[in-house]
N, C-alpha and C positions, 0 to 999 in steps of 0.2 A: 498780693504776695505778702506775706509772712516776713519781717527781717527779723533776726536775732543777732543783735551783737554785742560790745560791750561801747557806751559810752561815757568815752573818756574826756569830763567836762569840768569848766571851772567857773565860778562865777564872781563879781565883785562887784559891791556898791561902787558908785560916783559920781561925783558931785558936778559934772558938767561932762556933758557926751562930747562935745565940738572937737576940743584939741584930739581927743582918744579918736576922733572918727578921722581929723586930719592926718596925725598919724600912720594909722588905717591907712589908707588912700597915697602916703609917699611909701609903705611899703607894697605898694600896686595889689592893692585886696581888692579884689572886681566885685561890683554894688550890684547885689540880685534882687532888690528890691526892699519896700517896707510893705507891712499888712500887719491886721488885726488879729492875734488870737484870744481866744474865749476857751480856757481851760476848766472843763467838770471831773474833779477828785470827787473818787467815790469810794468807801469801806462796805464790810458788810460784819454782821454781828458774829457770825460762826466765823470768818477769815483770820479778824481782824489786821487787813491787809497796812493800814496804817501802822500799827502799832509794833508791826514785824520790821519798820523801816523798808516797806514798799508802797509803791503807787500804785490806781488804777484810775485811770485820764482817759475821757473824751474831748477831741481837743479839733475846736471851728477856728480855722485858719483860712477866711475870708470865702468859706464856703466850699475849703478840700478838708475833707471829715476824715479822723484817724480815731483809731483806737488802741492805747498804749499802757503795757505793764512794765513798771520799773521795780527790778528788784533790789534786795538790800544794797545801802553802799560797800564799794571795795574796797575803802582806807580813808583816814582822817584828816587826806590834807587836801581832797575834793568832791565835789557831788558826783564820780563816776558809780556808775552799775548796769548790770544787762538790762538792755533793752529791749523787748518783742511789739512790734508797729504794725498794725496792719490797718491799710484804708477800709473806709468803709464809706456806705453811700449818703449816711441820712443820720444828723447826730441825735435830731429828738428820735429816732426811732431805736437807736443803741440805747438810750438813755430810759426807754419804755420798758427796753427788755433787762437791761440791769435791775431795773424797779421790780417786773416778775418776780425777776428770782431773788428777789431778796435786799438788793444793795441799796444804798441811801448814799446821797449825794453830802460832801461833808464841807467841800469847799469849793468855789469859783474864781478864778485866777482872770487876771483881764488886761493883756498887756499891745503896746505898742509895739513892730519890730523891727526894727533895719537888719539885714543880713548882708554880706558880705562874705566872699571865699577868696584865701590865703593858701595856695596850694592847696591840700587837703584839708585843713583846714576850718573849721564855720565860724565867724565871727559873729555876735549877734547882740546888738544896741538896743537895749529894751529900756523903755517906760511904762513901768508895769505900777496899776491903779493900787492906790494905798502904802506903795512900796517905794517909788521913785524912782532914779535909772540905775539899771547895770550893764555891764559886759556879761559876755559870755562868750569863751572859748572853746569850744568841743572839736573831738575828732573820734573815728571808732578803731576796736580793735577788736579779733579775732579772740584773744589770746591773751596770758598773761605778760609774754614775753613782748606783744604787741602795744601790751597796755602800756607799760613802765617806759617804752620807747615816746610812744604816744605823750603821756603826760609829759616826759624832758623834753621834747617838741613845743608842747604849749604852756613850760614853765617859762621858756627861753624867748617865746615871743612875748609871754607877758611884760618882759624886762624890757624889749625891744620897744616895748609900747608907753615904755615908764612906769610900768605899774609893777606893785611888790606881791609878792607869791606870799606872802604873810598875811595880806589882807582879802584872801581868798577865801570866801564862805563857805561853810560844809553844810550850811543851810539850803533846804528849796524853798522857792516862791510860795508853794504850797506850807511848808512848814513854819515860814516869818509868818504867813498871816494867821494861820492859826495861834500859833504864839502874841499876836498883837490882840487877834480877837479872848485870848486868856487871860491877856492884862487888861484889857477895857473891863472884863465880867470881874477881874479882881477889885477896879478899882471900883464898879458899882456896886459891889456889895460890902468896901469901905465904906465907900459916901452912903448908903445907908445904913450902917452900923453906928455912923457920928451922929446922923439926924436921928434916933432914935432916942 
């Protein structure tokens, strides 16, 4: 089945999961478990699906295989945008047929998860490699009028949670590492510019 909606999401570094998950836990967030995902960012050279401020993600979540487009963000104070999700059976076989028609794989994401549901809700503790931990708060909307509702929902538990709505990223996971692997290539071809 095909979902389309809009995700309405937040994200923030931090520097220690425990208290934010104790938290978590006195406002009775029920614990759906932790697992592993394995996220493959893909572009292709006629799309340039990155560079429009979209995604295109094959994503192994301990062996339930999805395949997801995120399009541009909706506003500057969080990583929300539509979503289209659909399962699929076999991630190298998606990942075969991207390759046919063209697409190249641009990044690999590779995080830890805890989830948890607050009502409506997803909370989600991640330890993602190269990156460290964050939060994440999402929930979906239809709509716009849903959306704006949505976000004041997950403005107001951030608060509940102690955390500040100012140090909410508009960055994705995908976008920090590309940005880090930017600054590595910058700084090696300083350090050979001096040894030269």
């Amino acid at each position: 089945m095909v979902l389309s909606m809009i995700e309405v999401e937040t994200k923030l570094k931090i520097d220690c999961v425990g208290p934010i998950e104790e938290r978590i836990k006195e406002l009775i967030g029920a614990y759906k478990g932790e697992k592993t995902e394995i996220d493959l960012y893909f572009d292709h050279p006629n799309m340039q699906i990155l560079s429009g401020g979209r995604a295109l993600r094959v994503r192994d979540a301990d062996g339930k295989y999805r395949l997801t487009y995120k399009g541009p963000k909706k506003d500057d104070e969080t990583t929300s945008r539509e979503e289209i999700e659909i399962g699929i059976e076999s991630a190298r076989e998606m990942v075969e047929i991207l390759d046919e028609l063209g697409f190249y794989e641009i990044c690999k994401v590779k995080k830890l998860r805890k989830t948890y549901l607050l009502k409506d809700l997803i909370i989600t503790l991640d330890n993602v490699a190269d990156l460290g931990e964050f939060i994440e708060v999402e929930g979906k909307a239809s709509n716009d009028r849903e959306f704006e509702a949505k976000k004041d929902e997950i403005f107001k538990l951030l608060k509940k949670l102690g955390l500040s709505t100012g140090e909410i990223s508009q960055r994705s996971y995908l976008e920090m590492l590309l940005d880090g692997k930017r600054e590595l290539s910058n700084i090696d071809k300083e350090n050979m510019i001096s040894h030269e």
